[in-house]
N, C-alpha and C positions, 0 to 999 in steps of 0.2 A: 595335590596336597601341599597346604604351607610346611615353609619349612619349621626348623625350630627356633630360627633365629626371626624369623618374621611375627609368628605365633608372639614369641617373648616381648618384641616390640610395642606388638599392641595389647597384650594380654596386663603389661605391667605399665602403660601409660596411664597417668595418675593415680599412680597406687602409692598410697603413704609408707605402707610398710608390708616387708614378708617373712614368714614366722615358718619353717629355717627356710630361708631364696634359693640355698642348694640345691635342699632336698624337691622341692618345688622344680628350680629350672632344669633336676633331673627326669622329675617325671613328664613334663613338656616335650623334653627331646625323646627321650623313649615313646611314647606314646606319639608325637608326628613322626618318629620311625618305626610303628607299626612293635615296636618291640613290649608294648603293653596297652594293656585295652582302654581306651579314651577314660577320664578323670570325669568321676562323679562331683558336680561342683555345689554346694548346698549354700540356699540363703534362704534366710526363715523372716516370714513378716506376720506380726502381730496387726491383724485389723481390730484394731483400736478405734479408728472412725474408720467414714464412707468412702473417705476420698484420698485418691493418690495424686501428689503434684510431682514435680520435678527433681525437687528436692530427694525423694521415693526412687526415682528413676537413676540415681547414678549408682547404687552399687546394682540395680535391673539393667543397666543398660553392661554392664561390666558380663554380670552372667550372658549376655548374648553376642556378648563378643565370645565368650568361651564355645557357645554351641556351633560359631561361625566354623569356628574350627572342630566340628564333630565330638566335640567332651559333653556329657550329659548334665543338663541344670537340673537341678533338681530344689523345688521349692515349695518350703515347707509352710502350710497355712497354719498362725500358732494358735489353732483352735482350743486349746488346753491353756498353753501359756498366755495369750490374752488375756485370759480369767484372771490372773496373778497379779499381772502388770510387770515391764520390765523397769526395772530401778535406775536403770545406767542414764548416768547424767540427770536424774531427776532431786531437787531439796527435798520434796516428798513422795509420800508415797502415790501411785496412780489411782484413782478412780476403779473400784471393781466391779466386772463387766459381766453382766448376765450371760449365760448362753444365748440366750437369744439374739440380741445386742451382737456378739462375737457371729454369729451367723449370718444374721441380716450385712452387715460390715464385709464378711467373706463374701458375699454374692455380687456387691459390688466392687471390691478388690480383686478381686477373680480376673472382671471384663475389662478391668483398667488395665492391669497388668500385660495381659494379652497386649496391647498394644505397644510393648515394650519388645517382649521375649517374642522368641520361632515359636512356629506349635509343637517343632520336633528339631534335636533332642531333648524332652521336657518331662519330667516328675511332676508331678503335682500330688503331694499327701499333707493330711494335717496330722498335725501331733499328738490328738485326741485320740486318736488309735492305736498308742501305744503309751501315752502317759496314763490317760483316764484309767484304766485296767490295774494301774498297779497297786501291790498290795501294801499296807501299813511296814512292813518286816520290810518290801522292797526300796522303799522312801528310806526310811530309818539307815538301808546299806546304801543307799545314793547319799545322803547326807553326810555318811560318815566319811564320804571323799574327800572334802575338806574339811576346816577347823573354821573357826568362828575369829582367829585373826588373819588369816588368810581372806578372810570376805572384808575385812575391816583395812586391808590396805588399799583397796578400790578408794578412790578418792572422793568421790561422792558420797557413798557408807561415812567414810571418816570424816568429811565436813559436817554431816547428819549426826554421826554419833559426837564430835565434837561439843555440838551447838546445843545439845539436847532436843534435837526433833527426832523422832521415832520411828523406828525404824523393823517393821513386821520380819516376824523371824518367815512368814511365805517369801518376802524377797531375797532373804539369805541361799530362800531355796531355788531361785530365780535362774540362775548360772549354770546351775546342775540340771534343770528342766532341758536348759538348750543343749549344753554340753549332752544330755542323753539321746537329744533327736540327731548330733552328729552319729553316735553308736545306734541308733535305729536303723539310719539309712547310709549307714557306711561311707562314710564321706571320705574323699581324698583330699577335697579344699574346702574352706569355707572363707564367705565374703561376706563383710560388713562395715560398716561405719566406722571409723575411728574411734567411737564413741563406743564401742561392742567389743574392743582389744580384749579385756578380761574374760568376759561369756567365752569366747573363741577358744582362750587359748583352755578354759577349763573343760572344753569340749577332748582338745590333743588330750589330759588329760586321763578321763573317764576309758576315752578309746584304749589306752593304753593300759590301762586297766581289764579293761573285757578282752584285752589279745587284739586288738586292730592297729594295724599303721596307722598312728596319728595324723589327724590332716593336717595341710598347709594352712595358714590363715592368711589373708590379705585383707588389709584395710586401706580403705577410701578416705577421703576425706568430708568432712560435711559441708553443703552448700549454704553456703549465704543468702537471703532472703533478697527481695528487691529493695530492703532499707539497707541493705551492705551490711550490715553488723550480725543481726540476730542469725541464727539458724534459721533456714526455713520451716517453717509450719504453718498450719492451721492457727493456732491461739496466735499468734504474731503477727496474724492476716499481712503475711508476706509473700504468698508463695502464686504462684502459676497451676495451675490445675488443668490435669489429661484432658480434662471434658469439657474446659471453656472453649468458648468460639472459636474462631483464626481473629476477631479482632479483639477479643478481651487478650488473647496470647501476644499477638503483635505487639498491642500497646503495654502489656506488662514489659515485655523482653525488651522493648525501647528503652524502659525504666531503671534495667541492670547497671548498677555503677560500674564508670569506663575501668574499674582498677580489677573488675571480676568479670571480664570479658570474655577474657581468654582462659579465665578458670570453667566458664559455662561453655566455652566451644567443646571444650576438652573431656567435661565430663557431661554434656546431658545431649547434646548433636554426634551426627555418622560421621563428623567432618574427619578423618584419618590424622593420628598424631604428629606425620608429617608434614601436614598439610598449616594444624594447631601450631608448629612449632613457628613456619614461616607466616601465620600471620602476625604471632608472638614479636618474632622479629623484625618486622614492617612497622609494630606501633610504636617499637623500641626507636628506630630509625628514624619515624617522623618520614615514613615512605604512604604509610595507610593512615586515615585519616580516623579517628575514632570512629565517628559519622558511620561511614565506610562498615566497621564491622560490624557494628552496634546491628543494624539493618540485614548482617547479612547473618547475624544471630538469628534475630527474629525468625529471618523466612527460612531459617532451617528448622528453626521450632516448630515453628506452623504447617512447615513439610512433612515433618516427622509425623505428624497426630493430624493433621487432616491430608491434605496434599499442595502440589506445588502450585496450582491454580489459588486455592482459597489462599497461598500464602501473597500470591502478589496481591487477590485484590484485597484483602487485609491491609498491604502496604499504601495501594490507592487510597483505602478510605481513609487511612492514618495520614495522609497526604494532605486531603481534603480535611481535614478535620484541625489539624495541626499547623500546617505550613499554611493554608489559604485560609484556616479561620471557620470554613462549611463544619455546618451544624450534621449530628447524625440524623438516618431520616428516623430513627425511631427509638426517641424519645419520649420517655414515658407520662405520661399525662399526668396531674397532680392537682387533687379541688382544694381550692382554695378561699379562703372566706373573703369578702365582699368589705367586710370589714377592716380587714389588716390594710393600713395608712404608712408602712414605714419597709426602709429596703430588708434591715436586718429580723423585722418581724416574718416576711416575706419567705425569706431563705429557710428561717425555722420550720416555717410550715410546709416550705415545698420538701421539706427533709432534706434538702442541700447543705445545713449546719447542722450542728447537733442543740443550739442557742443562739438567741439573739445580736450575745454580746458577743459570739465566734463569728455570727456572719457581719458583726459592724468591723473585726478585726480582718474577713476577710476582703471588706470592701476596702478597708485605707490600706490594705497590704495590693491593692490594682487587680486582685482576682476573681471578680465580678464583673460581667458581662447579662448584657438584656439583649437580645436578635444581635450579638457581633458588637456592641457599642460598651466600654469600659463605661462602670459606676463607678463617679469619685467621690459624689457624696452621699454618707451612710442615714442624713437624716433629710433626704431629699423624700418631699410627700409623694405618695401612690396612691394611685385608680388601680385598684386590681381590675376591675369592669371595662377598663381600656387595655389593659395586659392581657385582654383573651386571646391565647391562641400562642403568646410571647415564649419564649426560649428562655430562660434565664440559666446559667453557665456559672459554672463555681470551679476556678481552677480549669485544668485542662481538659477534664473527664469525667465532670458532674453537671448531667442535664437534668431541667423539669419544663416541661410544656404546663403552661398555667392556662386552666380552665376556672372560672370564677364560680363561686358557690354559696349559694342564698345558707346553707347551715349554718350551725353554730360552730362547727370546726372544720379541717383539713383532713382528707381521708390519710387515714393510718395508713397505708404503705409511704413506705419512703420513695423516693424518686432512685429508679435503678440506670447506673453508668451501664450503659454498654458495652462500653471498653474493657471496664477494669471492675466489677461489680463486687469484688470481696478485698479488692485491695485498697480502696480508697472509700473506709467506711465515714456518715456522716459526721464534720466535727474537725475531718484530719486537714491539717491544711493541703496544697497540692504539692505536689514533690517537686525539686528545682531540675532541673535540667544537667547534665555533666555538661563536660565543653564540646564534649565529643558528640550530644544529642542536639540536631537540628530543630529541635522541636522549642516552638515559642510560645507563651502561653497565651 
């Protein structure tokens, strides 16, 4: 058995805050000394979409640090509260979500997840089974838990209500939904977001209320996307997804700005906080080379979700691709009209730009390539008819293999990146490099 002092080490690396750390780093020690029965730890996710990326993965990777140490995860599907939508951090209101929708969503959140968590110690309930049931008299006594300025100090609520955008009294009732699934499943912790501080603590709350020990809360912090500023998500098309390849992963994780390096070892890798702190100190020093970790992110990522084979040869083709210039072998083929006479028409239709005048910009910006060879001039004439079979490259990670085509148009699919296939939609320019990324365009 860890002790408590090791448990605490890693249980509280990158944890923004804890909501009382006392009473929390009591129940840690009692319970690694047997003196009380392991810590129910609750984290609730609303499948709102299909897909979990990384971003998803750091308060999941937190819960299975806790089951490491025998405490029970327990995670709640917000089959119920999906329907609502959570408000926190949002200007408006969210999108309302069918049952079905919230379903279809949970079947694929479900398998993702798994690759995160143990199978055991693990809960899995959705909230539907104890929100859905309740009666109009019981809503009306959960509501009366708070007041309607107490929801109004949330900062989000008050930049909304400030601005006059509107704001559904269902999302008032938002906070109280969650707060009631810590009182369903009796929680001793709960983890979330930074961005969940309030939901959390109206959970202690409610508990306290019904007669339970309030749980501890701990918050994370949110991760930064691969543009270093936004949040990660979906609508941001920033993020890295469980279920892309080892080389759309690779080549994503290449792309983490050198300043959130060590914030990605820290929260979404097994790399031990020990371990995070000295390589911390290595970049500080000017001992380890950006370079250096940047790669050894990657192949912990691509370790994590496939394995350590597929992460090197990931690194190979990213090798071959990057550093030598080799084309991927599979490149999506792209028909192209017989007609098109110019580079920037060209690029439109293999769906490499989103517009003509984006790809004449991305030709004088040197990020055009035909089989390996830079395009400098944007109104240099073209044989499509002689481009059969050619490679044409946009940036570092937008191929189209050009087949030539008697129609009158371009087939509709775009040309799909290999690498990076949701991160680098057509239009974007290519991302630059840190100093710390060996990679040349």
């Amino acid at each position: 058995m860890s002790t408590p002092a090791e448990q605490l080490r890693v249980l509280l690396d990158g944890i923004e805050e804890v909501v009382p750390a006392e009473d929390f780093e009591r129940a840690i020690t009692q319970a690694a000394r047997g003196e009380r029965p392991p810590l129910r730890v609750k984290f609730g996710m609303d499948p709102t979409s299909p897909d979990v990326h990384l971003g998803h993965t750091v308060v999941l990777r937190k819960l299975a640090d806790f089951q490491r140490f025998g405490h029970t995860a327990v995670l709640i599907v917000g089959g119920f509260t999906a329907q609502v939508g959570d408000p926190s951090g949002r200007t408006t209101a969210r999108p309302r979500l069918t049952p079905e929708q919230v379903r279809d969503n949970a079947a694929t959140y479900l398998d993702q997840v798994h690759r995160v968590l143990l199978p055991e110690p693990l809960e899995v309930v959705d909230n539907t089974d104890w929100l859905a049931p309740l009666t109009m008299a019981e809503v009306l006594g959960l509501a009366a838990q708070a007041t309607v300025a107490q929801m109004l100090e949330r900062s989000d609520f008050a930049a909304r209500y400030a601005s006059g955008r509107p704001i559904a009294v269902s999302e008032l009732l938002y906070p109280l939904l969650q707060g009631q699934d810590s009182v369903a499943v009796r929680a001793d912790v709960e983890l979330g977001g930074t961005d969940q501080t309030f939901n959390l603590l109206v959970g202690r709350d409610l508990q306290s209320a019904a007669g339970q020990s309030p749980q501890a809360i701990l918050t994370l912090p949110l991760l930064e996307g691969l543009d270093g500023s936004e949040k990660m998500s979906k609508t941001a098309g920033n993020t890295i997804g469980l279920t892309e390849s080892p080389a759309e992963m690779f080549g994503k994780a290449m792309r983490v700005r050198d300043e959130l390096m060590v914030k990605y070892l820290r929260l979404v890798t097994d790399v031990h906080p020990d371990e995070v702190d000295r390589v911390a100190a290595g970049l500080e020093a000017s001992e380890l080379h950006p370079a250096q970790v940047k790669r050894r992110l990657a192949r912990e990522i691509v370790t994590l979700y496939h394995d350590a084979e597929a992460a090197s040869e990931a690194e190979a083709r990213f090798d071959r691709q990057f550093k030598q210039h080799e084309v991927p072998e599979d490149v999506a083929e792209v028909a192209v009209p017989v007609s098109i006479d110019s580079l920037p028409a060209l690029l439109r239709a293999t769906g490499l730009t989103a517009s003509a005048s984006e790809g004449r910009r991305m030709v004088q910006q040197g990020a055009v390539r035909i089989d390996g060879q830079r395009q400098a001039d944007p109104d240099v004439a073209l044989d499509v008819a002689q481009l059969a079979g050619s490679v044409v490259q946009v940036g570092r990670r937008r191929f189209a293999r050009v087949v030539p085509s008697d129609g009158s148009h371009a087939a509709a699919s775009q040309a799909v990146d290999s690498h990076t296939a949701d991160s680098h939609a057509a239009g974007q320019p290519p991302a630059q490099p840190d100093a710390g990324d060996d990679a040349s365009a």
